[in-house]
C-alpha positions in Angstrom: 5.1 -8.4 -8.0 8.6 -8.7 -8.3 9.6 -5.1 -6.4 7.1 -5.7 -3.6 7.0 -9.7 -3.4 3.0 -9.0 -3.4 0.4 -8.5 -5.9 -2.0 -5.7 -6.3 -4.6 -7.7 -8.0 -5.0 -10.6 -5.7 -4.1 -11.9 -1.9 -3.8 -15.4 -3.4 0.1 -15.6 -4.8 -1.4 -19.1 -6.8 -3.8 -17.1 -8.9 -1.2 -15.9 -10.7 0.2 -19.2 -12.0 -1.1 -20.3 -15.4 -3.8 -22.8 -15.9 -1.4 -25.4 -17.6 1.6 -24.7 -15.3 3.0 -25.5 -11.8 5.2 -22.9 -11.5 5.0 -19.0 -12.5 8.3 -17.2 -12.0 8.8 -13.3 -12.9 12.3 -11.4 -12.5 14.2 -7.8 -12.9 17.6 -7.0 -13.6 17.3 -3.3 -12.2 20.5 -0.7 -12.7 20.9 1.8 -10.0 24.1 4.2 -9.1 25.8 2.3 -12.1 25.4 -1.2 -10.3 22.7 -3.9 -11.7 21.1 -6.6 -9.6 18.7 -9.2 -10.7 15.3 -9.4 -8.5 13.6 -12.4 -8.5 10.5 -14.1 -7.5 9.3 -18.2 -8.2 5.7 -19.0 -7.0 4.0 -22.2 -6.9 1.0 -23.1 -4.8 1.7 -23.1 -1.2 5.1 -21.8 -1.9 7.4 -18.7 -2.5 10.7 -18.4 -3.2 13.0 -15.2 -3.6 16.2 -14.4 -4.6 18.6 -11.5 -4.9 21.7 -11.9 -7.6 20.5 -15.3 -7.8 21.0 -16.6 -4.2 18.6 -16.9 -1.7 17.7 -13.8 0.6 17.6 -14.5 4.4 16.4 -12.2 6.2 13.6 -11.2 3.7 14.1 -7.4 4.9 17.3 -7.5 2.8 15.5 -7.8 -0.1 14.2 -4.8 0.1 15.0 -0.9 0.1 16.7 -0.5 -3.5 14.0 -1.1 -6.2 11.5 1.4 -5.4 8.0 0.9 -7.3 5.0 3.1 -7.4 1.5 1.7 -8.8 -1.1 3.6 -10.0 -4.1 1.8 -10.9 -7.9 2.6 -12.0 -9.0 1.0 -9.0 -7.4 3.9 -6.8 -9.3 6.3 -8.7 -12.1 4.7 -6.7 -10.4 5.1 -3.2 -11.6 7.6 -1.5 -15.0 6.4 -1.5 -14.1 2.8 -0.7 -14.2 0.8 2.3 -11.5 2.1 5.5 -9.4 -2.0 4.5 -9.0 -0.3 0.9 -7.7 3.1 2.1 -5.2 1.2 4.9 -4.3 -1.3 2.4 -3.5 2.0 -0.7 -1.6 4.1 2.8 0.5 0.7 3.6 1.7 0.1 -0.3 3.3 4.3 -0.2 4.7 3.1 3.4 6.6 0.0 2.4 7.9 1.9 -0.7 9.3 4.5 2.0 10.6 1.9 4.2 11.3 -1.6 3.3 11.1 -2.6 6.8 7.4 -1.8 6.7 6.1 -5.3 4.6 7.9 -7.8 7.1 6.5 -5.4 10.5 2.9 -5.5 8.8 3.4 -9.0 8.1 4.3 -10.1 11.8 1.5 -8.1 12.6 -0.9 -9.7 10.9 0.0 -12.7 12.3 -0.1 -11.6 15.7 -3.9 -11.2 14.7 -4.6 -14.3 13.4 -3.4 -16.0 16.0 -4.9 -13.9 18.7 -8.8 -14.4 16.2 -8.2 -18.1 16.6 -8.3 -17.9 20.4 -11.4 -15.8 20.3 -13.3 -17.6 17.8 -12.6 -20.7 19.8 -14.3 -19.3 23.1 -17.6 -17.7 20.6 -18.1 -21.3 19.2 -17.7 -23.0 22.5 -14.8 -24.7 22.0 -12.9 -23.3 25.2 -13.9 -20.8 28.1 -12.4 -17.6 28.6 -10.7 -18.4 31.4 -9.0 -21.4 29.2 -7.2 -18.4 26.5 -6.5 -16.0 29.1 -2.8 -16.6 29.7 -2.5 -17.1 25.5 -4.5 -14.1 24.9 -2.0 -11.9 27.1 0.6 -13.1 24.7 -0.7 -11.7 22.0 -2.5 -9.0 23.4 1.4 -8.0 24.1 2.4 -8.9 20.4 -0.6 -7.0 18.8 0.1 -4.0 20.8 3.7 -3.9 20.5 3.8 -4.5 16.3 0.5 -2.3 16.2 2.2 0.3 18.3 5.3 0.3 15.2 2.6 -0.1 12.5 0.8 3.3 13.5 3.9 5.7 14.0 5.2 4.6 10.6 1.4 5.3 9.0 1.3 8.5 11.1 4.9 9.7 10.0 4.1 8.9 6.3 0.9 10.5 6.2 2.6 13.5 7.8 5.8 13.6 5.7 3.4 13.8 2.3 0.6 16.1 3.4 2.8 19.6 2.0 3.3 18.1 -1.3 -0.1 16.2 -2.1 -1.7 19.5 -1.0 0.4 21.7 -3.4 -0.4 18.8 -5.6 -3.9 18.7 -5.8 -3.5 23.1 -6.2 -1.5 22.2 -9.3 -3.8 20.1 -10.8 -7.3 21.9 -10.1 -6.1 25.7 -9.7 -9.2 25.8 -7.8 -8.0 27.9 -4.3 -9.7 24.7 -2.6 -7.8 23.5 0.2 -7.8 19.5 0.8 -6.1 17.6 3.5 -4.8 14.0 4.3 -5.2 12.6 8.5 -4.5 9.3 9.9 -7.6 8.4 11.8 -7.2 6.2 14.8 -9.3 5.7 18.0 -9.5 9.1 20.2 -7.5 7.5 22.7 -4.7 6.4 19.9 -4.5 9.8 18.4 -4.2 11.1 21.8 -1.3 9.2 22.7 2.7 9.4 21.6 4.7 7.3 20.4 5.9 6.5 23.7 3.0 5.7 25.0 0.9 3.4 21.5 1.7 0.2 22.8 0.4 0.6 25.9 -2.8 2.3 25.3 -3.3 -0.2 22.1 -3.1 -3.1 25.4 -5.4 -1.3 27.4 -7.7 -1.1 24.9 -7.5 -4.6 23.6 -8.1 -5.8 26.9 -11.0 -3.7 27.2 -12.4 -4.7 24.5 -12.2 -8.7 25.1 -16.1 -9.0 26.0 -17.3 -8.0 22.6 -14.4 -9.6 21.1 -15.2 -12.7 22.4 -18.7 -12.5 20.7 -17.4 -11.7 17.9 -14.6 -13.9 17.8 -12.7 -11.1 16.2 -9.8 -8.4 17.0 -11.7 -4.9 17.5 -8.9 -2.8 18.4 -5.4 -1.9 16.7 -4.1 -0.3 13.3 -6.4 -3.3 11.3 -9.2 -0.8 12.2 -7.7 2.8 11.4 -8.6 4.7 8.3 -6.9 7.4 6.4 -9.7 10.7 6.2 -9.1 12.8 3.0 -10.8 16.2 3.2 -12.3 18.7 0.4 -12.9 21.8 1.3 -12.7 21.4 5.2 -15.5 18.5 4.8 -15.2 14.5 4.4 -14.2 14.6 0.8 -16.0 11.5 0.1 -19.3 12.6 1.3 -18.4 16.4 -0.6 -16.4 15.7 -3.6 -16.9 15.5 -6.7 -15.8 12.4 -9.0 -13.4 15.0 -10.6 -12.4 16.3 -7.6 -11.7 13.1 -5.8 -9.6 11.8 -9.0 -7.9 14.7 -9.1 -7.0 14.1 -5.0 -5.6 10.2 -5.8 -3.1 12.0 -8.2 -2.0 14.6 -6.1 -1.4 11.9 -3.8 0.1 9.1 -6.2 2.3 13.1 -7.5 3.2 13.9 -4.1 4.6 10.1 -3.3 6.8 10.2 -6.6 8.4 13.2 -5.8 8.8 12.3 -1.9 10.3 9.0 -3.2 12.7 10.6 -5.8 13.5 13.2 -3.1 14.2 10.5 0.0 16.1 8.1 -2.2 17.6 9.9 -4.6 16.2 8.7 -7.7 12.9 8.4 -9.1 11.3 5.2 -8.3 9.9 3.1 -11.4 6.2 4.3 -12.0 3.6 1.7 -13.5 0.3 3.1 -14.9 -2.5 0.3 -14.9 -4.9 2.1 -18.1 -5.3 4.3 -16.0 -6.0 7.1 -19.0 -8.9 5.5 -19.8 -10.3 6.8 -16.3 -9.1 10.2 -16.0 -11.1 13.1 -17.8 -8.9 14.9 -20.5 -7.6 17.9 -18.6 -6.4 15.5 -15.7 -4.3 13.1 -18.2 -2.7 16.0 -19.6 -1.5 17.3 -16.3 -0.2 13.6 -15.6 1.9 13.5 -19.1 2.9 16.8 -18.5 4.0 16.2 -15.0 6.1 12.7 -16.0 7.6 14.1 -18.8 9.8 16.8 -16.3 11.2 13.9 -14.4 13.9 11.7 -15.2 12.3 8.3 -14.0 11.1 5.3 -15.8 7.8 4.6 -16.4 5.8 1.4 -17.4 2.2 2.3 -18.8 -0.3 -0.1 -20.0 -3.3 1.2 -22.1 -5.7 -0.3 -24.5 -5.3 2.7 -26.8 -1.7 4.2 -27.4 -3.9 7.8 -27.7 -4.2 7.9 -24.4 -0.2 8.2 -24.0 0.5 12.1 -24.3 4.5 11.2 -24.5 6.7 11.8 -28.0 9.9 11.3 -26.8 11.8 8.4 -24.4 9.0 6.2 -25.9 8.6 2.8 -26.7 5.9 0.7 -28.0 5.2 -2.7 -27.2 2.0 -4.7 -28.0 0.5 -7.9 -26.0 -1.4 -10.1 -28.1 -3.1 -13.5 -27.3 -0.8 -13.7 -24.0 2.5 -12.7 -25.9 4.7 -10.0 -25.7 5.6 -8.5 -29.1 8.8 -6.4 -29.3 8.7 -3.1 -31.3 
């Protein structure tokens, strides 16, 4: 929460609050390079506030950039057969941790959306004719293809930047001589076109597209829509896969971002492991505790049984009981 100003569990910031409080308020002093800053996030409903070193961050983009956190959690075990929105949403959370601009662009964008929806589900209720929106809708149709245009080339570059290592990954892991592979799937038209040329394909397609998104009163074109395709074996790994197989594919990936992480910044980003133990099959948790304990990083792990944790040394235990944290 407090690295990526979002949470992983829920979309609604006032879920998070207590039941008998109006405030919920959650903070980091985090040491890097010999200097310590103090992150910090206050929530309330219907509001957020942030601060950096105790002051208040303007722009937001500041904020970010030098307190890199990876998550792994049980529920990206279950990825690869999710829906596409899960895949985009797992993809955008290794992007912002490789470029801080990434939350504010993806944030805009979404926005952009929104407002351009609004129009359209005005004209499918019969609230306003086409011809009303038109000059609005050009505004955004601009806005979504331009931000959509940034959102894709930073997707497509990621993707492309961790391919080597989550395939060497998943060969580490398995030993198995089975090939898998990692795409960024877009319209044909998109994956045809450069990055030169996204925005104004994504604007020819969006205003293509405005009959049937006027019926639907919903935005069928841009990065919203993509999907990330995993392969096993030169065949949809979802459809082919095992449930082995496919665990063992969401921690070559969550491997491969670690070590593209530590290698772009410089340091090992903090790792936080949601029980995630519980899920993986013996062999596949020792390759995991044997792969964290050759790097130098910090890592948070929670676990309902301290068995699961194949660590001895650089260890402590901490227990949660009732709500409260007990020191050990």
């Amino acid at each position: 929460m407090v690295a990526a100003l979002r949470s992983f569990r829920t979309g609604r910031l006032a879920d998070l609050i207590a039941f008998d409080r109006t405030e919920a308020t959650i903070a980091a002093r985090v040491e890097r390079a010999g200097i310590q800053r103090v992150y910090e996030l206050v929530i309330a409903p219907g509001s957020r506030r942030v601060r950096l070193d105790g002051k208040a961050v303007r722009p937001l983009a500041r904020y970010f950039g030098e307190f890199n956190v990876v998550l792994f959690a049980p529920e990206d075990l279950e990825i690869l057969r999710s829906a596409p929105a899960e895949r985009r949403r797992f993809l955008d959370r290794a992007v912002f941790n490789r470029r801080g601009d990434f939350l504010p662009l993806a944030t805009d964008y979404d926005k952009a959306v929104r407002s351009r929806n609004a129009l359209l589900r005005a004209v499918a209720h019969g609230q306003k004719s086409a011809r009303q929106v038109e000059p609005m809708l050009e505004i955004y149709d601009e806005q979504v293809a331009r931000l959509g245009a940034d959102i894709v080339t930073r997707r497509r570059a990621y993707v492309a930047e961790l391919r080597p290592g989550f395939q060497a990954a998943f060969e580490a892991i398995t030993r198995t001589g089975l090939g898998v592979d990692v795409a960024y799937a877009s319209p044909p038209e998109v994956t045809a076109a450069g990055p030169d040329d996204l925005a104004a394909v994504l604007t020819r397609l969006l205003v293509a597209s405005r009959g049937r998104d006027f019926a639907r009163g919903a935005t069928s074109v841009g990065p919203h829509r993509d999907d990330v395709a995993f392969s096993f074996a030169a065949h949809d790994a979802g459809s082919f896969a095992s449930q082995g197989q496919l665990r063992a594919m969401v921690l070559a990936w969550k491997t491969a971002e670690l070590d593209l992480l530590a290698r772009v910044h410089g340091e090992a980003p903090i790792l936080l492991l949601d029980d995630v133990s519980s899920e993986l099959d013996p062999t596949r948790n020792r390759y995991l505790f044997e792969y964290l304990a050759q790097r130098d990083g910090q890592c948070f792990i929670t676990t309902t049984h301290p068995d699961f944790v194949l660590l001895r040394e650089g260890r402590a235990d901490h227990a949660v009981r009732g709500g409260q944290f007990l020191p050990s």
